[in-house]
C-alpha positions in Angstrom: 0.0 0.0 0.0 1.4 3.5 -0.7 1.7 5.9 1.9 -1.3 8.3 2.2 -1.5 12.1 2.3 0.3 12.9 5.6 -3.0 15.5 6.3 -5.1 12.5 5.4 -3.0 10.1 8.1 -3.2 12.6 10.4 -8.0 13.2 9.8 -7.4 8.5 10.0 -5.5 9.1 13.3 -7.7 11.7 14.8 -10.7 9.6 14.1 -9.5 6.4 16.1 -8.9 8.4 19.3 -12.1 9.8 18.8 -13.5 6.5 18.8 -11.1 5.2 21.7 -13.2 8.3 23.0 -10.4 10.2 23.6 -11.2 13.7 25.2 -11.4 17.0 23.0 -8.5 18.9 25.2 -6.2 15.4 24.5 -6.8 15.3 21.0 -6.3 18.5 20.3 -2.8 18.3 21.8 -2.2 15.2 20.2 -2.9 16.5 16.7 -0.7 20.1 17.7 2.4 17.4 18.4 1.3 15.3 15.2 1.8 18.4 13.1 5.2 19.5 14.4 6.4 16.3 13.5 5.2 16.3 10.4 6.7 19.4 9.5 9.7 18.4 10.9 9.8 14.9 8.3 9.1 17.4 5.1 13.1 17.3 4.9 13.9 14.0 6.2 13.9 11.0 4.0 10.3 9.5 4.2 11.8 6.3 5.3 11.7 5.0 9.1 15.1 6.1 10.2 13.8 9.8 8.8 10.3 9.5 10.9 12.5 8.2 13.9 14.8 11.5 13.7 12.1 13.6 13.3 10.1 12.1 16.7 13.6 12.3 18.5 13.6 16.2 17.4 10.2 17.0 17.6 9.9 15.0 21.5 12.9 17.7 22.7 10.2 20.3 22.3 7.2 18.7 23.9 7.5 18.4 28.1 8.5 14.8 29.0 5.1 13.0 28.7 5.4 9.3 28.3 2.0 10.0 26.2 3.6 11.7 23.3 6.5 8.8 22.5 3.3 6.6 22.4 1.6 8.8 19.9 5.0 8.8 17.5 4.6 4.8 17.9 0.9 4.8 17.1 0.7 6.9 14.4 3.7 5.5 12.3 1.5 2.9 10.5 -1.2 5.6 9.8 1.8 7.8 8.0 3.5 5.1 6.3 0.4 3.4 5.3 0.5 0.4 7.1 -3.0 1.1 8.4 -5.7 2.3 5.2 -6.7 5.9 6.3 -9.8 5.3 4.2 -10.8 2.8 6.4 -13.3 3.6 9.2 -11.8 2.3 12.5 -13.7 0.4 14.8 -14.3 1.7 18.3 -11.6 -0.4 20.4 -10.6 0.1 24.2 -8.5 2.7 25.5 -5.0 1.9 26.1 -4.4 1.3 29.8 -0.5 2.2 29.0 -0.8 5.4 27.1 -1.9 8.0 30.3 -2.1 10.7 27.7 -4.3 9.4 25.5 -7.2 7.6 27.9 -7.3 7.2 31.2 -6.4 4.0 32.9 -8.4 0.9 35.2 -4.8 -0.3 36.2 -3.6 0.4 39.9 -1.0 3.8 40.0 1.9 1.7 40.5 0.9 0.1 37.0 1.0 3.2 35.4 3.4 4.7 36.7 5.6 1.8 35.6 4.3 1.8 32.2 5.2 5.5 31.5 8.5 5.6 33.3 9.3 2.1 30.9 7.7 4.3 27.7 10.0 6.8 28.6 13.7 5.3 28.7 14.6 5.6 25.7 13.9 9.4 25.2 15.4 9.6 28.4 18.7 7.7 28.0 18.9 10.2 24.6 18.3 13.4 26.5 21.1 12.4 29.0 23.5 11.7 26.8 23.1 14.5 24.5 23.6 16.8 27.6 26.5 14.5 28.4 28.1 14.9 25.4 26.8 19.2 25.2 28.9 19.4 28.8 32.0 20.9 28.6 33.1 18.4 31.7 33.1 15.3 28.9 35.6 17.5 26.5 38.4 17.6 29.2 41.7 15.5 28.8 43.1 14.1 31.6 45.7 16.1 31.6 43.7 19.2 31.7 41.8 17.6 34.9 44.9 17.3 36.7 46.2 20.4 35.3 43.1 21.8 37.1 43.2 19.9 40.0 46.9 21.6 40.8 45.9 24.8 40.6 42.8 24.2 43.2 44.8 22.4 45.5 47.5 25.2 45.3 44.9 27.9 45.7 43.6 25.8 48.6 47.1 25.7 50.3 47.5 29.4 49.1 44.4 30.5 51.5 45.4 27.9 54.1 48.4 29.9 55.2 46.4 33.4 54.5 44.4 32.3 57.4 47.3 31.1 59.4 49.3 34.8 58.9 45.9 35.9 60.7 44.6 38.1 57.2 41.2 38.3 57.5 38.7 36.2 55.4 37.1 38.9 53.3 40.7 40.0 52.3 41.6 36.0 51.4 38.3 35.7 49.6 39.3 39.1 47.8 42.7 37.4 46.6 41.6 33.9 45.9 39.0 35.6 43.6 41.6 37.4 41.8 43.8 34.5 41.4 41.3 32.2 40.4 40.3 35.1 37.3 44.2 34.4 36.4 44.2 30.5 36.5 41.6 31.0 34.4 42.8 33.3 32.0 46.2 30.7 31.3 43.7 27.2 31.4 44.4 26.7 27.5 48.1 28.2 27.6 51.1 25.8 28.4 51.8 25.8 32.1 54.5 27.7 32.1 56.9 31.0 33.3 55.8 32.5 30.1 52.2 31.6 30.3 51.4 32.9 33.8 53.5 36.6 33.2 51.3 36.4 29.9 48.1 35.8 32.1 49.1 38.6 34.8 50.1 41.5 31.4 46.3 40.1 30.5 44.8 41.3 33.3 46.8 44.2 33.8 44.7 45.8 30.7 41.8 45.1 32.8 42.3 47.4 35.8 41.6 51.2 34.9 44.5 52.8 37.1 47.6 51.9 36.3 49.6 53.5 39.5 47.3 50.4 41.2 48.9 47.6 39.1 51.8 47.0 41.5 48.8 45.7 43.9 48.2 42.7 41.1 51.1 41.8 40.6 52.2 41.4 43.9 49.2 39.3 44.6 50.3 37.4 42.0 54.1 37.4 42.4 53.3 35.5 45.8 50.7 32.9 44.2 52.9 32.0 41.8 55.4 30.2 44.4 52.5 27.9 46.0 51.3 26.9 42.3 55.0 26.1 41.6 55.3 24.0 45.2 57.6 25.9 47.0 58.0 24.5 50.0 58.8 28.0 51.3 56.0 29.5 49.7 54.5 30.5 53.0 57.1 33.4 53.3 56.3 35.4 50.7 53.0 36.7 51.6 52.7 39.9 51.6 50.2 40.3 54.4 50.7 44.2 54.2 48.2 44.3 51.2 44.7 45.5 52.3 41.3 44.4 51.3 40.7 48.5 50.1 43.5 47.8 47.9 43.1 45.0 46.3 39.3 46.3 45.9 40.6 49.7 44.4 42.0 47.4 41.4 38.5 47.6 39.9 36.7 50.7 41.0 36.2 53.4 39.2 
């Protein structure tokens, strides 16, 4: 049989939940998510792979209703013309499984296992799409470890902050600055160069210049706990004031 007139699969469709007794709010939804996927297979091959990536698109749109990955199952023999649109369907029970389309005699636990199985698939999709999307799946190992350097060193870096008794808005102040410049350099080679690079970066950030000196202090005395001095501890510059180091960015 040849497939029928999408419009005309859609009026066959239609007419079978109206005999399952479907009601009018439900169809009407049904037939608004019928049409967006329709429009969506206009240019995809008219094939099953091309009405399976048009429901995978079309679902991301629609909130996660089991009811709506039942409709893409139900109506694929109505569009590819497995099922005669000309035909006048018979009234047949609703389908317990389907809670969008007819309500159900099964117990809640029932359905609520039904739509939760209808709804794996989509859901093992979404989850890797947004998997994949994440920035978190792109990073190399050595980047993570890279990474993980730089927090622990920032970590031992506001550790003996607090021991020199500076206060914690001043640490927070400095850690917040440093952090800006380990983020600046995460792409560059971890290196001399890199980090004066990162710090002449910033630099062009601050609007006074005669304030600079406070920057690069700050970060003259990071730089020895990300390199592991063991004598890091000694060059804090505890003289540098939380009105400073928030004069870098005032107007």
């Amino acid at each position: 049989m040849s497939r029928p007139n999408p419009d005309s699969a859609l009026d066959a469709y239609s007419e079978e939940l109206k005999q399952r007794g479907v009601p009018t709010k439900q169809l009407t939804l049904a037939r608004h998510f019928l049409r967006h996927l329709l429009t969506t297979l206009r240019d995809l091959p008219q094939d099953g792979n091309g009405y399976r990536s048009a429901a995978e698109t079309t679902l991301r749109n629609f909130p996660d209703e089991a009811g709506f990955l039942d409709i893409v199952r139900e109506f694929f023999p109505y569009w590819s013309g497995e099922t005669d649109p000309r035909q006048t369907s018979q009234p047949v029970a609703p389908t317990p499984a389907n809670p969008l389309l007819a309500p159900s005699a099964a117990s809640p636990a029932a359905n609520h296992a039904a739509a939760v199985a209808a709804q794996q698939p989509r859901t093992f999709m979404l989850s890797m799409q947004q998997m994949e999307a994440d920035p978190w799946s792109q990073r190399t190992l050595a980047e993570v470890e890279r990474q993980a350097h730089q927090l622990k060193s920032l970590l031992r870096y506001a550790d003996e902050l607090k021991k020199a008794g500076v206060d914690e808005a001043n640490i927070m102040a400095r850690c917040r600055l440093i952090k800006l410049l380990l983020f600046t350099i995460r792409d560059l080679p971890q290196n001399t160069d890199s980090y004066r690079g990162g710090v002449d970066k910033l630099l062009q950030l601050f609007p006074h210049q005669e304030r600079w000196h406070v920057f690069v202090s700050l970060a003259r005395e990071f730089f020895y706990f990300l390199a592991g001095d063991a004598d890091a501890a000694s060059r804090l510059q505890k003289q540098i004031s939380l009105a400073e180091l928030q004069g870098l960015v005032s107007a």
